[in-house]
C-alpha positions as a printed Julia matrix, in Angstrom:
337×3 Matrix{Float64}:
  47.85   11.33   56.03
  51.27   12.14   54.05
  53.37    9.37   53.75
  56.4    10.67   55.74
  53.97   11.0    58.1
  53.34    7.59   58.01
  56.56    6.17   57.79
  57.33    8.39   60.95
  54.39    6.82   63.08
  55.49    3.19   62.04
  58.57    3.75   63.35
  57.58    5.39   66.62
  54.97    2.11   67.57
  58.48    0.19   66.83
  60.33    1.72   68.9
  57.38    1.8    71.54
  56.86   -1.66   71.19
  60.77   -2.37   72.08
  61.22   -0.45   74.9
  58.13   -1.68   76.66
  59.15   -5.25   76.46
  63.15   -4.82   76.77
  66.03   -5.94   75.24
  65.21   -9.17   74.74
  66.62  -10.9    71.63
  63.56  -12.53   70.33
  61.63   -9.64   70.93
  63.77   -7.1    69.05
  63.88   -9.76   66.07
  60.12   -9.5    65.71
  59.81   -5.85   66.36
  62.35   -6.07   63.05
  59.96   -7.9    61.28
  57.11   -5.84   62.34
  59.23   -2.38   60.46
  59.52   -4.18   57.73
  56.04   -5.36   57.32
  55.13   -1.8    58.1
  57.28    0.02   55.75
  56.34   -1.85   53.05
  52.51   -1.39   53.19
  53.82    2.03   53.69
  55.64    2.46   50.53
  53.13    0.58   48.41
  50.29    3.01   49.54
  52.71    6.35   48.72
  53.31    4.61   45.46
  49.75    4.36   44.29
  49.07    8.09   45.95
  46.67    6.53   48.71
  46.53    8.14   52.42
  46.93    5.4    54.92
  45.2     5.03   58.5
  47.61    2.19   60.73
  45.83    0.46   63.3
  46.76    1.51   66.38
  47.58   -1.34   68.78
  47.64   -0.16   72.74
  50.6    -1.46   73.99
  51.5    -2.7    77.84
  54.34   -4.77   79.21
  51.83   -7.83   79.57
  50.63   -7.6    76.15
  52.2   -10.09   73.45
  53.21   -8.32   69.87
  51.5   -10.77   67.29
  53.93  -11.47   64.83
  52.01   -9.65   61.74
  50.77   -6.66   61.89
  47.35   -5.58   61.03
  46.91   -2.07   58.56
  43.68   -0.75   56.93
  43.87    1.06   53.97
  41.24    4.0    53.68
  40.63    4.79   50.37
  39.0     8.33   50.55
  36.06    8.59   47.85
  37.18   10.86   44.92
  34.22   13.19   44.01
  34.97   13.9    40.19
  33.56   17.03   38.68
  33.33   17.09   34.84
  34.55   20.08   32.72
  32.14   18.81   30.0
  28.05   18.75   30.46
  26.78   15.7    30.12
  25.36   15.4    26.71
  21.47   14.39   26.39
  20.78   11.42   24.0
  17.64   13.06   21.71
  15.79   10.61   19.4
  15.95   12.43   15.68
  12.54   11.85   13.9
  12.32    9.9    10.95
  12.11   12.09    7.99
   9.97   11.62    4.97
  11.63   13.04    1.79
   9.21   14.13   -1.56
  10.65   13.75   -4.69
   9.92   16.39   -7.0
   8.8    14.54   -9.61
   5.18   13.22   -8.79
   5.05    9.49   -7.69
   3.37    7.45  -11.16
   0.16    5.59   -9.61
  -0.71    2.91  -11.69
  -2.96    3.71  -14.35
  -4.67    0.27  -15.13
  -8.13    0.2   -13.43
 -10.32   -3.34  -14.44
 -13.9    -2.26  -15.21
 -16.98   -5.27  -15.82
 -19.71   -3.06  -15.52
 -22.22   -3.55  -18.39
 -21.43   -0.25  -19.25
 -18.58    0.7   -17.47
 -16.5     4.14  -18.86
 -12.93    4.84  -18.37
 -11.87    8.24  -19.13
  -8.71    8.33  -21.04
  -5.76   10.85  -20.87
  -7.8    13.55  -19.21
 -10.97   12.41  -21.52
  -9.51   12.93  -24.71
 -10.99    9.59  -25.53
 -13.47    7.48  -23.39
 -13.11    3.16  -22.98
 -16.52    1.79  -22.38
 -17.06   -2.21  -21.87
 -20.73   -1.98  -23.44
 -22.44   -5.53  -22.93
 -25.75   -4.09  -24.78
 -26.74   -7.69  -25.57
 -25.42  -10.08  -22.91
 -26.07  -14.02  -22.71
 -27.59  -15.22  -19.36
 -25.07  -15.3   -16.88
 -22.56  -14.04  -19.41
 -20.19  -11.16  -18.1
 -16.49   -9.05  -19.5
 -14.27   -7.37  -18.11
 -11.51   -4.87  -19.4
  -8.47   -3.85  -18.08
  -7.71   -0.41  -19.29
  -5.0     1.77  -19.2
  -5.88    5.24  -18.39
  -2.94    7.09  -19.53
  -2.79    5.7   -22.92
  -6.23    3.6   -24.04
  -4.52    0.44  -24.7
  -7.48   -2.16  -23.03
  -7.73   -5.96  -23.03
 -10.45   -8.21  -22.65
  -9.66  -10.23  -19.4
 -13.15  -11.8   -18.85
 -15.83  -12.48  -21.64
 -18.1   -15.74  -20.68
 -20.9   -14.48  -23.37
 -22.34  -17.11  -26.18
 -24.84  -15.73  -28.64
 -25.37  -17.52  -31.56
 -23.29  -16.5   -35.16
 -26.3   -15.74  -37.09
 -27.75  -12.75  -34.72
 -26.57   -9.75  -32.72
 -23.76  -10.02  -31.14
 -23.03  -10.1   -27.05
 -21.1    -6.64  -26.83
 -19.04   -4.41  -28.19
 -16.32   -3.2   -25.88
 -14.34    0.02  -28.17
 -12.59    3.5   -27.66
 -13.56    6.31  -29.13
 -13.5    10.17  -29.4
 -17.22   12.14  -29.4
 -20.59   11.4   -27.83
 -21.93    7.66  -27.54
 -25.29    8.37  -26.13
 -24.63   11.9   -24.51
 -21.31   11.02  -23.19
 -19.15   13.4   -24.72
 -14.68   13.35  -24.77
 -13.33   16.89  -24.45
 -11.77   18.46  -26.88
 -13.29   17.23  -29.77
 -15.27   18.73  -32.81
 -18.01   16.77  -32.79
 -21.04   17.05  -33.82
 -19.83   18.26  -36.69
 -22.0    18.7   -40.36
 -21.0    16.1   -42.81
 -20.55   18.62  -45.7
 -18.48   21.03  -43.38
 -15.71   17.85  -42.61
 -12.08   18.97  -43.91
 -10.56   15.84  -42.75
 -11.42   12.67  -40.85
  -8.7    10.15  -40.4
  -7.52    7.64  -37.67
  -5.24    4.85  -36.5
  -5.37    1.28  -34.76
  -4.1    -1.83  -33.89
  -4.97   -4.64  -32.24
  -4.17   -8.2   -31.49
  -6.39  -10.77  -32.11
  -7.75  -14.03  -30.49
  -9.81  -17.21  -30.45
 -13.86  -16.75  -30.71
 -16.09  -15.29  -33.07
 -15.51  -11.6   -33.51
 -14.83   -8.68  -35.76
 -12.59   -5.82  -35.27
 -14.41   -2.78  -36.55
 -15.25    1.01  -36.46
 -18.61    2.39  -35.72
 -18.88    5.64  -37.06
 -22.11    7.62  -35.89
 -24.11   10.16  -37.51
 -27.14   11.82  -36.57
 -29.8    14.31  -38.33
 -29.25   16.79  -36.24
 -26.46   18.12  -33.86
 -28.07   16.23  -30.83
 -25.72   14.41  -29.27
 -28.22   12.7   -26.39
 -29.81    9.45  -27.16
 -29.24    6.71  -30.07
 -28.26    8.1   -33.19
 -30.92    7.97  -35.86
 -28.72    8.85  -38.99
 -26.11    6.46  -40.29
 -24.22    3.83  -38.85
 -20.74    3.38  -40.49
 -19.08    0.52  -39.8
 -15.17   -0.53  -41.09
 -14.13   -3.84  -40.56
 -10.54   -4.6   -40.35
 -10.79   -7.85  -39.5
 -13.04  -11.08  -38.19
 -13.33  -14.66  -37.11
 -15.54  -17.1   -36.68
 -17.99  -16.94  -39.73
 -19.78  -13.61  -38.44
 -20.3   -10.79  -41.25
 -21.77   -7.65  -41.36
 -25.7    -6.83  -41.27
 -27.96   -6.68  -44.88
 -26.13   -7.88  -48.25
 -23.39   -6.75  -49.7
 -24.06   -4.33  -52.95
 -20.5    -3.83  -54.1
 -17.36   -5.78  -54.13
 -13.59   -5.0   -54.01
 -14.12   -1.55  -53.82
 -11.0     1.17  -53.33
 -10.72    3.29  -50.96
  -7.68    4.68  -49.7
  -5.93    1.67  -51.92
  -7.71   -0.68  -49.76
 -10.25   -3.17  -50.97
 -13.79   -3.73  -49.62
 -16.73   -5.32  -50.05
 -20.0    -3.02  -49.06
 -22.89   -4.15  -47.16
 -25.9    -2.43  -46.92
 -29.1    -2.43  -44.48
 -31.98    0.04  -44.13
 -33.99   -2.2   -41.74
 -32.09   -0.27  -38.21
 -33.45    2.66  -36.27
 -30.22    4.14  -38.35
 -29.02    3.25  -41.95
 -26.79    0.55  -41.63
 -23.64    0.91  -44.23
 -20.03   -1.73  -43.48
 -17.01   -1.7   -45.54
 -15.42   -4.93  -44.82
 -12.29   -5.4   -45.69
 -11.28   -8.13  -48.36
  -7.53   -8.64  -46.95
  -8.1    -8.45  -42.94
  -5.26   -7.03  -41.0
  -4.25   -5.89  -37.55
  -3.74   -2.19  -38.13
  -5.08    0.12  -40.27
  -5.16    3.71  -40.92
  -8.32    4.75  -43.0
  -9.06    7.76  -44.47
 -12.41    8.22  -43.08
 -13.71   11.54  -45.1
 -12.91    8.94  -47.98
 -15.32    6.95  -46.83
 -17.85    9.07  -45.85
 -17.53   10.13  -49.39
 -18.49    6.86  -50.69
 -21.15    6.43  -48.31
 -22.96   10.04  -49.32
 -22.01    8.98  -53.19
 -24.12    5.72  -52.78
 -27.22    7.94  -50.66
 -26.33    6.23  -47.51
 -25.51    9.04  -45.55
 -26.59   12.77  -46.13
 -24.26   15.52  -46.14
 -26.72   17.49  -44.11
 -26.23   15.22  -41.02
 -23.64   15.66  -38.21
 -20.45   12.87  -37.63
 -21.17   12.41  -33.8
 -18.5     9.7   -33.01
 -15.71    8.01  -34.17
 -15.44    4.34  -31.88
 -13.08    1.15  -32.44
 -13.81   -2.03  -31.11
 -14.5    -5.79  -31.28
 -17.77   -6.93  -31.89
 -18.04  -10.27  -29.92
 -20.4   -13.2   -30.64
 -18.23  -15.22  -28.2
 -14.35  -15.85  -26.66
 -12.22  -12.92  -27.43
 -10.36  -13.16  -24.37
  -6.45  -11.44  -24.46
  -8.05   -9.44  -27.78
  -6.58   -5.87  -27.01
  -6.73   -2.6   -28.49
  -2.63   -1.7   -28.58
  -2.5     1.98  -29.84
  -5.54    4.35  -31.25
  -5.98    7.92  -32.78
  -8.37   10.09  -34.54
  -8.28   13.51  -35.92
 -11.18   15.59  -36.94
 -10.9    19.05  -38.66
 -14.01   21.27  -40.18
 -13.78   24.11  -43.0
 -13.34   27.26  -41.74
């Protein structure tokens, strides 16, 4: 309903109401108050845009007016249609981003297998714990790192006594210790055929009785399965606890390389037995080992006929020698053409 509409019909039931009941005073005064009521619920519902419905109250000449009148507002439901769709919420799926570079894994792996064998750098040099002679009970363990070699005794509970074999000797190396073979290497290679033969180490040392020493293996023929059954070349840079090298020595403060050493000799081993022990020990060294494979065919150690197998660096360990640690290692091999 319009609101002139409405203001119309309030007036009407007014004027309806005051003719029914006469011109009494009283009367017309509250059929006054009644408009006004009226009109004002009127104008408040044009003024917030609402239709109004007036209750309709039957009238007679017996019937008293109350003195307020009654209205209902009817608010008509507004239906509301949206110009926009309504927009459906998706979940968006984590997503996993790969770098380009390659995540680094870490490359320190613990070995204490007896004989345990860590491939290093794609097997350009093998890390093998190598307990040959263990104490009862005794046990090592390494923790090597396969990217670059560098291995440290964690665990070593092993006791022999000074005066015999030792426990173990955990080393790197490049060539083939009992048929296990590095790639890219040229061994075996004939001792009189050897261009050049040199290496690099360090190392940090520790409490116990141990050397610090390379093995270098040759064998009769180019076998590489099996114990060698040539020479055994051993350079000691270093030791502790009263140990020394096997047979007697049979020279002293020999040069090599400007280096001096004392030579010990034994042909009692499956393999002749030959150590150059260094007279000033040290924590790195770079030897010149065709120099001393020189010496060792010059004194009829080692036969130039035979084949260099391996070239290995390690600690010999009578007992302790935990935190020793190899820190850096190289070797280079090169034959005539």
């Amino acid at each position: 309903m319009g609101c002139s509409h409405g203001i119309q019909l309030a007036i009407a039931v007014v004027e309806c109401t005051c003719d029914s009941v006469g011109d009494k005073m009283d009367k017309k005064r509250q059929g006054l108050m009644m408009l006004v009521s009226v009109m004002s619920l009127v104008l408040s519902a044009c003024g917030s845009g609402q239709a109004i419905m007036p209750t309709v109250i039957p009238m007679s000449t017996n019937t008293s007016i109350p003195s307020t009148a009654t209205m209902t507002l009817i608010s008509p439901t507004a239906t509301m249609t949206s110009t926009s769709p309504i927009a459906t919420l998706t979940t968006i799926p984590s997503v996993t981003f790969s770098p380009n570079t390659p995540t680094v894994q870490d490359a320190t792996i613990i070995t204490c297998d007896q004989y345990g064998n860590v491939e290093i750098n794609g097997n350009i040099y093998n890390v093998q714990n190598n307990i040959w002679n263990p104490s009862s009970g005794g046990t090592q363990c390494l923790s090597v790192d396969k990217l670059t070699g560098v291995y440290t005794i964690t665990t070593q509970t092993n006791k022999q006594p000074t005066n015999g074999a030792p426990a173990s000797y955990p080393f790197i190396y490049m060539g083939c210790h009992w048929g296990n073979c590095t790639n890219s290497n040229p061994m075996p290679i004939q001792v009189s055929a050897i261009k050049s033969a040199t290496s690099s180490w360090s190392i940090t040392t520790a409490a116990g009785a141990w050397n610090a020493s390379y093995d270098i293996w040759f064998n009769t023929t180019p076998t590489t399965t099996g114990a060698p059954d040539g020479t055994e070349l051993m350079i000691w840079l270093n030791s502790q606890g009263g140990v020394q090298p096997a047979g007697s020595v049979v020279a002293k403060g020999v040069n090599i390389s400007g280096d001096s050493y004392n030579v010990w000799f034994s042909p009692d081993n499956n393999a002749k037995y030959v150590a150059y022990q260094k007279t000033n020990v040290t924590t790195s060294l770079s030897p010149d080992i065709k120099a001393f494979i020189n010496d060792s065919v010059s004194r009829g150690y080692l036969d130039p006929s035979w084949y260099l197998i391996t070239v290995e660096a390690g600690f010999e360990i009578w007992n302790g020698g935990v935190e020793m640690q190899t820190n850096s290692f190289s070797v280079s091999v090169s034959g005539s053409d």
